[in-house]
C-alpha positions in Angstrom: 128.2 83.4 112.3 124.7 84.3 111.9 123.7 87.2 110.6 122.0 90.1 112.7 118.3 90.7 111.1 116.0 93.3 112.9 112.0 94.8 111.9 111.1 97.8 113.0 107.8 100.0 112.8 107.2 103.5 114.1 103.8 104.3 116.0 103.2 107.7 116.6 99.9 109.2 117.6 96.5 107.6 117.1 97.0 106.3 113.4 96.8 102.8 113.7 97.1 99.9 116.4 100.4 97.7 117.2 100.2 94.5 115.4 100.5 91.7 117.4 104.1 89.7 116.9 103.7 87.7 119.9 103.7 84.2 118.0 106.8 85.2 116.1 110.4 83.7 117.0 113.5 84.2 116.0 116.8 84.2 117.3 118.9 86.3 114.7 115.8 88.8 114.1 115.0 91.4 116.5 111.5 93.2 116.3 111.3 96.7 117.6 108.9 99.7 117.9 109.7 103.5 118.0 106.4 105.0 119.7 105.1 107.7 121.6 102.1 105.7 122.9 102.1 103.9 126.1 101.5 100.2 125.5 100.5 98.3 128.3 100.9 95.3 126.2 104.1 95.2 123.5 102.4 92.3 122.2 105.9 90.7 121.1 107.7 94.0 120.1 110.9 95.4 121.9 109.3 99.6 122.4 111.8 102.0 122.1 109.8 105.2 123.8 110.6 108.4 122.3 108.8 111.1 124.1 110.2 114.6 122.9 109.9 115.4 119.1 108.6 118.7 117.9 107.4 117.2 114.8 103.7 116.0 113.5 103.4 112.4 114.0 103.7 112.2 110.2 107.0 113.3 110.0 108.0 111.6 112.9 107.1 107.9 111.2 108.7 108.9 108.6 112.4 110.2 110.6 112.4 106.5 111.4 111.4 104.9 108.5 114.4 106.8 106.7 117.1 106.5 109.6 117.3 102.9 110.2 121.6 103.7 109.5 121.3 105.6 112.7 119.6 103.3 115.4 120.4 100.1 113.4 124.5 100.4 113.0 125.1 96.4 114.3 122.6 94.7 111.8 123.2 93.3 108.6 119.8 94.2 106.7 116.7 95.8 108.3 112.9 95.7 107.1 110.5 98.2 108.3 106.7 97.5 108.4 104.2 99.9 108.3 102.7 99.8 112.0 99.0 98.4 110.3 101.1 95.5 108.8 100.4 92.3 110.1 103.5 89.7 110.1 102.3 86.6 110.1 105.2 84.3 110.2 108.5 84.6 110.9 111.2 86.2 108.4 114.2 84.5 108.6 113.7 82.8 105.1 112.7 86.7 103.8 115.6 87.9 104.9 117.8 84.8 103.5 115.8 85.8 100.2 116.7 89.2 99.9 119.6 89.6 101.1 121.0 88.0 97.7 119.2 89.8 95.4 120.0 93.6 96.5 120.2 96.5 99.1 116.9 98.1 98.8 113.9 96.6 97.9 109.9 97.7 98.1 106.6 96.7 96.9 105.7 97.9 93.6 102.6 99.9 93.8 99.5 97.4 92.2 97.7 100.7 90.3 100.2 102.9 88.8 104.0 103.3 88.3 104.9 107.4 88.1 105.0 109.8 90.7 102.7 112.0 88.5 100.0 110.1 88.4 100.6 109.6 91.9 100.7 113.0 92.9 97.2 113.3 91.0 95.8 111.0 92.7 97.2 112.7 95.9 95.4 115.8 95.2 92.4 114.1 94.8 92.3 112.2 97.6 93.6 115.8 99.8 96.7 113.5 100.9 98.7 116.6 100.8 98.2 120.3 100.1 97.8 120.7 96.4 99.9 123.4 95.8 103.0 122.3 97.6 102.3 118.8 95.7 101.8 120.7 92.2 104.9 122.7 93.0 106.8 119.7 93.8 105.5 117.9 90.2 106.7 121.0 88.1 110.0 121.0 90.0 110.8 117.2 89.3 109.9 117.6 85.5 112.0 120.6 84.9 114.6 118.8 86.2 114.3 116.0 84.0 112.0 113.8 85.9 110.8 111.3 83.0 107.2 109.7 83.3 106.8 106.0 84.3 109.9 105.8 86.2 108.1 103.2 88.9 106.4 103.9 92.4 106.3 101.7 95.2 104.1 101.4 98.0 106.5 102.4 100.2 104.9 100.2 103.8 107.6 97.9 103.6 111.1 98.7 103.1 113.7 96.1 102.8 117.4 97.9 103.3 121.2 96.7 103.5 120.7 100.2 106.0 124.9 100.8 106.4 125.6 100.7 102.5 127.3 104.3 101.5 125.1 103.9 98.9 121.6 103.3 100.7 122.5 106.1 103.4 123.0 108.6 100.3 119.7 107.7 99.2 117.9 108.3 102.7 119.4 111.4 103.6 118.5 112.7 100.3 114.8 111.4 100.5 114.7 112.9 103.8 115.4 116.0 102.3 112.7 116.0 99.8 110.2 115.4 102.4 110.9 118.5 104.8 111.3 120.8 102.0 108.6 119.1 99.5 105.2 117.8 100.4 105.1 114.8 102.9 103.7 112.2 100.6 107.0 110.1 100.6 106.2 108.1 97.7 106.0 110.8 95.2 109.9 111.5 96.3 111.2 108.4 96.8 111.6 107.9 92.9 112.9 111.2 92.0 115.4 110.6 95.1 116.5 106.7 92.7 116.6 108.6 89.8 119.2 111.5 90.6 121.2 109.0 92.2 120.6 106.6 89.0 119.5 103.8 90.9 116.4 102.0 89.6 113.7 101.0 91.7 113.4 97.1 93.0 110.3 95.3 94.5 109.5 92.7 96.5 108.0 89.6 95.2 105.4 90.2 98.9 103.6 92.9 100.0 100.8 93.6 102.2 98.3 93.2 99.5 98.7 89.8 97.1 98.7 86.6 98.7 101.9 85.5 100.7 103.3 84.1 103.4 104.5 86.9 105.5 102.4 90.3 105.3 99.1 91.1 105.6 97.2 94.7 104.9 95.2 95.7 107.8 92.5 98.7 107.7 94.0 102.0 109.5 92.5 102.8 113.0 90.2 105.6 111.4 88.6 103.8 109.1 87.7 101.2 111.2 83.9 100.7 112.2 82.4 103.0 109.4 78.8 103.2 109.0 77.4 103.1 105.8 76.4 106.9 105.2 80.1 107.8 105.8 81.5 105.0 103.1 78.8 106.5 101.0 79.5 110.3 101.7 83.3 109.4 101.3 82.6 107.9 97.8 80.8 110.8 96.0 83.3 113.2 97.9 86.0 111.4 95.9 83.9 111.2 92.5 83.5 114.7 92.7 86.8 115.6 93.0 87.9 113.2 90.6 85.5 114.9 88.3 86.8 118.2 89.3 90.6 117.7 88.8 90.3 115.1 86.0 92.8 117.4 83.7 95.1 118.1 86.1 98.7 117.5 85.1 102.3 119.1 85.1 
């Protein structure tokens, strides 16, 4: 009996544009796409419309890319994409792959491997408001919280999603993320550690060279003229200046 793969991606707002998945075949992997966008063309993806949520379209990617247990209950193993992700071939070997080796598996991120770090460069980079992220720092460390835990990129999620185990881990990540800042990466390994789980990475992500994923430039920073690559530069210099002895 073959086993019941699907890859999912959630598109909400103007973020980014639906990757096209229209040369893609496969028989035991299903491809779908939760969106709030009308899409004239689903360029190979099943769309799954949702059009009431009260939520930013932040936190509405990020309800589906933590609740695959709840719209996914008949697969085996799922493997969300962020929606800027191109696939370029199909994933039946991928799946074959992982599915062997464990239940939850990400990219590790390629510059640094501890949520504090993280959350620094966070703040500098204004992903997030810098107090909710600095409260959320001190928090983790006086719980325990050791440096260098690991970090992952967090645009790809591989998940055996109906695990006990992996549905613990979700709902509690989940958690962080409404009542902590939004960055879902600087949670995610807190969220491993208090349920002593270590992090595991893919050998692929969107960013070394592979045969399945490839990173493609968000929607807004698309088409930039030169002045604004330049004016976006020194704005980060300075602030790296500015908060280059920040810590927790």
């Amino acid at each position: 009996m073959s086993k019941k793969y699907v890859v999912y991606t959630a598109l909400f707002g103007s973020y980014d544009f639906l990757t096209d998945i229209s040369h893609l075949s496969s028989s035991d992997i299903e491809y779908i796409c939760f969106t709030d966008i009308e899409c004239n063309n689903n360029l190979g993806w099943k769309i799954v419309k949702v059009s009431n949520f009260s939520s930013t379209p932040a936190m509405m990617n990020r309800y589906y890319k933590l609740h695959p247990h709840c719209y996914f209950s008949n697969y085996d193993a799922s493997l969300y994409v962020d929606a800027n992700i191109k696939i370029k071939s199909n994933l039946n070997l991928f799946f074959e792959k992982y599915i062997a080796k464990g239940d939850f598996l990400i990219p590790q991120h390629e510059q640094r491997n501890c949520i504090f770090k993280e959350a620094k460069e966070c703040i500098v980079l204004k992903k997030g408001n810098e107090k909710i992220i600095t409260r959320q720092m001190l928090n983790y460390k006086k719980d325990g919280m050791p440096v260098g835990y690991g970090l992952g990129e967090n645009n790809i999620l591989f998940r055996k999603h109906n695990a006990p185990e992996i549905k613990k881990i979700m709902a509690d990540w989940w958690e962080e993320l409404v009542k902590e800042s939004q960055r879902d990466q600087l949670s995610l390994a807190y969220v491993m550690w208090k349920n002593n789980k270590k992090l595991e990475f893919l050998d692929e992500t969107c960013r070394n060279t592979n045969d399945y994923f490839e990173y493609q430039t968000h929607k807004k920073y698309t088409n930039r003229s030169v002045l604004e690559k330049f004016k976006d530069r020194f704005f980060i210099l300075s602030r790296r200046i500015k908060y280059h002895r920040w810590c927790v």
